[in-house]
C-alpha positions, 0 to 999 in steps of 0.5 A: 529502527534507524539501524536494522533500516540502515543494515538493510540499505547497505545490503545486498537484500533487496526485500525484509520483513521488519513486523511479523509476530509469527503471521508468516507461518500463516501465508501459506493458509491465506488465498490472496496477500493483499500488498499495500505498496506507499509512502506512508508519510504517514498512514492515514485513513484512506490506507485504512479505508483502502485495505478494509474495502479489500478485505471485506471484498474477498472475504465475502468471495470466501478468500482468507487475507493477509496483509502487507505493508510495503515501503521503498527505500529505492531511493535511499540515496537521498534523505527522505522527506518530511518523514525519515524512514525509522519514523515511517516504519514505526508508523506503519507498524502500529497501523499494522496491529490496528489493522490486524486487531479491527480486520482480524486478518495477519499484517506484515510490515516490510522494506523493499529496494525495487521500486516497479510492481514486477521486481516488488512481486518478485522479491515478495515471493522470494522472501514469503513463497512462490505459491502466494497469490498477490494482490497489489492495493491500489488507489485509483491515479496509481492505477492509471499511472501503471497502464500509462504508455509513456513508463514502458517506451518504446515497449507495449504496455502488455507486453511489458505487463504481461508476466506481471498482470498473468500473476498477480490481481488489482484492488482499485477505489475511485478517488473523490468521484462524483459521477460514477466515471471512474468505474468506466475507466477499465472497460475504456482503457485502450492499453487494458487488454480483455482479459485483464479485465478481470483480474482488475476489481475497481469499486466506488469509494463512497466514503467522503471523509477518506476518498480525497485523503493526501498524505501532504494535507495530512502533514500540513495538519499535523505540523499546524495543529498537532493537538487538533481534534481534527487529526482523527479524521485523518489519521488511525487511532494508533497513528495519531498516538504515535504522532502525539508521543513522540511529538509530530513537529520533529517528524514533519 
């Protein structure tokens, strides 16, 4: 894995699958392609819980899925912290035939050298079909960092969104929300224009053990505790395997 991560650094190609088993071929079958773009440093459940909200939701809207699991190497000029690449990929390819084998959808695993939403969709489409319809999985501070003015200065955010948001669709869960504020958040948001409105599909996240999951309290878990039973509620089944075998310590 160190290798093929390495290969595609030093290439020209700015997007790869890396785990398919033959589901590419089923693209073209699926209505939306759900894209969870992370660290996953590592995958835990929150991801877990995030990907199946999503699925569940279109599919009871009468949508087919895939899924795609995304990870940046934009800054591959500095050595990633505290898990390298390989280890990362390695993950998120057991999570990929977890997800695959519990949410019966197809999941990819790939690599991506762009690090804004509009070139991630761009590279996606190149690599896997113009005709896809993505949908990009989001959990709720991302959501709000990508309408944030301050990224796009001195350009509007709709006009620098506005060929983004014209094709591709937002699954948000509001993150260790209490009072049902956060549902309002799209309706309120001055730099939402209406008829983006729809294409932004916001839902409560009620599940208490993953809507205040980080990636960092995991980490901290595992280097403190690497054996804890505790570790499974946090991390997929698959993952903590993962961890387990190929002792977490050296990889945190």
């Amino acid at each position: 894995m160190e290798k093929l991560c390495q290969k595609f650094i030093s290439s020209a190609a700015d997007f790869l699958v890396v785990h398919s088993n033959n589901e590419i071929k089923a693209l073209p079958f699926s209505s939306r392609l759900l894209v969870l773009d992370s660290s996953f440093n590592p995958p835990h459940l929150g991801h877990f819980n995030l990907v199946h909200r999503a699925v569940e939701h279109f599919k009871h809207h009468g949508q087919t899925c895939s899924v795609l699991l995304q990870l940046s190497v934009n800054n591959a000029d500095k050595a990633p912290q505290p898990a390298s690449f390989p280890h990362r990929l390695e993950m998120m390819q057991v999570f990929a035939q977890e997800l695959q084998s519990q949410l019966g959808c197809n999941c990819l695993v790939a690599l991506t050298k762009h690090g804004k939403f509009l070139d991630k969709s761009e590279a996606i489409k190149e690599g896997l079909g113009r005709d896809l319809h993505i949908v990009y999985l989001l959990g709720f501070d991302t959501l709000i960092r990508l309408f944030d003015p301050k990224y796009y200065k001195p350009i509007s955010v709709q006009e620098s969104l506005a060929e983004f948001m014209q094709n591709t669709e937002l699954f948000c869960l509001t993150r260790d929300c209490q009072n049902g504020e956060q549902m309002n958040w799209v309706r309120e948001c001055e730099n939402v224009p209406e008829q983006w409105e729809q294409k932004i599909i916001l839902e409560h996240n009620s599940d208490s053990k993953t809507n205040s999951i980080s990636s960092s309290n995991v980490r901290n878990i595992v280097k403190e505790s690497p054996n804890s039973q505790d570790l499974s509620k946090f991390l997929p089944d698959s993952v903590t395997k993962y961890l387990k075998l190929h002792d977490s310590k050296n990889i945190f």
